[in-house]
N, C-alpha and C positions, 0 to 999 in steps of 0.2 A: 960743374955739377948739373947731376939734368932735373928735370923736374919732379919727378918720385925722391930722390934725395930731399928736395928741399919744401916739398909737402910734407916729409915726413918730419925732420926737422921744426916746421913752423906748427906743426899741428903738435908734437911732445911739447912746446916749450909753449902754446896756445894754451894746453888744459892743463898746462902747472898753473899759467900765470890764472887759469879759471878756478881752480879748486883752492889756490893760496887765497883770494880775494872772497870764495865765497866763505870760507872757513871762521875768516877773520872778520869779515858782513854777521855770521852768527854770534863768536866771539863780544863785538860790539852791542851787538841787541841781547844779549845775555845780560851785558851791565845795563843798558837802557832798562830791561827790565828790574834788576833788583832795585835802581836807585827810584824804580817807579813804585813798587810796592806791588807790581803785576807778573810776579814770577810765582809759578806752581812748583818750581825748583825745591826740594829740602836741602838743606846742609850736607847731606850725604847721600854718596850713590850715584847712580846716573843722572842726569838731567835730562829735563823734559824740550820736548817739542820746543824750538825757539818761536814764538810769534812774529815773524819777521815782518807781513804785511803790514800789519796791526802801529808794527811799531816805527816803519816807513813813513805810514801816512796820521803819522803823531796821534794816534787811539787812545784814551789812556795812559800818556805820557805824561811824567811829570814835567813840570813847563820852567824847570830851572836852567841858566843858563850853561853848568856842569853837560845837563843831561841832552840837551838839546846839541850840545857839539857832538857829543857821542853819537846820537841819532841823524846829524847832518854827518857826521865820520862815516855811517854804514850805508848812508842812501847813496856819497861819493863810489864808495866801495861796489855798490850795487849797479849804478851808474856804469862803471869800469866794465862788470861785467857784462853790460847790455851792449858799449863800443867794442869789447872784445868779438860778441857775437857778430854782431856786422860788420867788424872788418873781416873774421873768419868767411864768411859768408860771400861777401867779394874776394879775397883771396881765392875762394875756391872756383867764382862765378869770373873771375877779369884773367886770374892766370893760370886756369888750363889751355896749353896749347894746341895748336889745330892738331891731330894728327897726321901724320904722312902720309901721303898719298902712293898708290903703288902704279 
């Protein structure tokens, strides 16, 4: 395989494994916020803006130990996404190959 195959390859299965991880980071902080009492959410309809920072750097959080796994669940998650970038980032930066010389 040469190298355009397998950029393309690691780069489709790169922003699955980014959007599955960030999806689920919101998911997460959706319950962090109900169980906090800090959700603008109604019972129906769309949901609001997730406060993700907020609720990263424990804001506002309720301090039970339920809710706190939740909240250390989405900063792993969050986390994830930060190693994804920089191994992306080396991937792109350590294995492009020199080009041919003519």
């Amino acid at each position: 395989m040469d190298y355009g195959t397998i950029f393309i390859l690691v780069s489709g299965f790169w922003g699955l494994a980014m959007i599955v991880n960030f999806v689920d980071a919101i998911r997460l902080c959706y319950a962090v916020e109900n169980r906090s009492g800090i959700s603008g959410r109604q019972k129906w309809g769309l949901p609001t803006y997730a406060n993700i920072w907020a609720v990263a750097m424990n804001r506002g959080v309720a301090q039970d130990n339920d809710t706190q796994e939740l909240r250390r669940q989405m900063n792993r998650r969050l986390l994830i996404i930060l190693g994804g970038f920089v191994f992306f980032a080396l991937f792109i930066t350590l294995g492009v190959p020199d080009a041919p010389s003519a």
